[in-house]
C-alpha positions in Angstrom: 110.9 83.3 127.8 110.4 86.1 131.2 107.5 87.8 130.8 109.4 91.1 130.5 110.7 89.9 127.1 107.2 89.4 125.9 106.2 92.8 127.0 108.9 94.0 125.6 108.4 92.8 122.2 104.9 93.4 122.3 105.9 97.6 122.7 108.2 96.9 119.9 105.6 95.7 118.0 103.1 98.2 119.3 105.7 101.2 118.6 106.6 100.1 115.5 103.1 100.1 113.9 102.5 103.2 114.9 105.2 104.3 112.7 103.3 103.1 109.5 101.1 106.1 108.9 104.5 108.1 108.7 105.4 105.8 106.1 102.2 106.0 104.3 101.9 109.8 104.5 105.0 110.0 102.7 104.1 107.5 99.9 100.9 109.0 99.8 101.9 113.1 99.8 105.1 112.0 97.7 106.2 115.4 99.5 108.2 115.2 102.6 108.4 118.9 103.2 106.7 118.8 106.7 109.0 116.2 107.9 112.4 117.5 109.9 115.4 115.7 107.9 117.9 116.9 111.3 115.4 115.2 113.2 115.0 111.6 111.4 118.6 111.6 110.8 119.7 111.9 114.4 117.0 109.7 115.2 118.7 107.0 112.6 122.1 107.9 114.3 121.0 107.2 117.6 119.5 103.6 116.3 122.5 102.8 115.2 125.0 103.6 118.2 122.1 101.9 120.4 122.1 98.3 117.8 126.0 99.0 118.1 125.9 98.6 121.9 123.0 95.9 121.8 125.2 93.9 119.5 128.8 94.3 121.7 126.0 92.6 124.4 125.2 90.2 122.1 121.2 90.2 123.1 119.5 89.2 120.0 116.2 90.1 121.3 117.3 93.9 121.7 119.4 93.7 118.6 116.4 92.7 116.6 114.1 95.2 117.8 116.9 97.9 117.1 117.5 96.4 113.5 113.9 97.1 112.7 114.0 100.9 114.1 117.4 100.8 112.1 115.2 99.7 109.5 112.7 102.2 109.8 114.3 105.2 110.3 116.4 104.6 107.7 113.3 104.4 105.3 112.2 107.1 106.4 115.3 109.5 106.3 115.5 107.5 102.1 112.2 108.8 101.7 112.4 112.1 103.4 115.4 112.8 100.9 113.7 111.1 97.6 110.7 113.5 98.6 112.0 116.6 99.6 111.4 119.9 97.1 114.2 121.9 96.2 113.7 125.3 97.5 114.6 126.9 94.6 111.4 125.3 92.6 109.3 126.3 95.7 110.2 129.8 95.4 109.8 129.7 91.3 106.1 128.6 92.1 105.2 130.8 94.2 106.6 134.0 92.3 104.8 132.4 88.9 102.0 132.8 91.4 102.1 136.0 91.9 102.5 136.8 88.7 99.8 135.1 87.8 
């Protein structure tokens, strides 16, 4: 193994964890309203076209390490969606608010 490919699975590793508190907040918060859907979900997208590419390469390293951003982005984007608030039931709570 090059020393390259350990550094480079050491960022993976590195970058990866740092996503874990994303994770958590939404677990935690079970609201996901402070989170950009467009954002994750082209994020996702762009995983995906970059593990398609990877793969036509056929470099298992890199395709791992884009299988786990695959991975987490797309737990993310799940969670995001499971998460998010209609607006409409925002709205009714803040005019029973009001009211209030």
């Amino acid at each position: 193994m090059h020393i390259i490919e350990i550094i480079y699975i050491v960022g993976a590793i590195i970058a990866l964890s740092a996503g874990v508190p994303q994770v958590r907040q939404l677990l935690v918060a079970k609201a996901s309203d402070e989170f950009s859907l467009s954002t994750w979900c082209l994020w996702l997208t762009t995983q995906c076209v970059t593990l398609t590419y990877v793969t036509t390469l056929q470099n298992v390293l890199m395709m791992l390490v884009n299988l786990a951003w695959v991975a987490f982005y797309a737990a993310m984007v799940g969670l995001i969606i499971y998460y998010r608030r209609p607006v409409a039931v925002a709205e009714v709570a803040i005019v029973e608010d009001e009211l209030a």
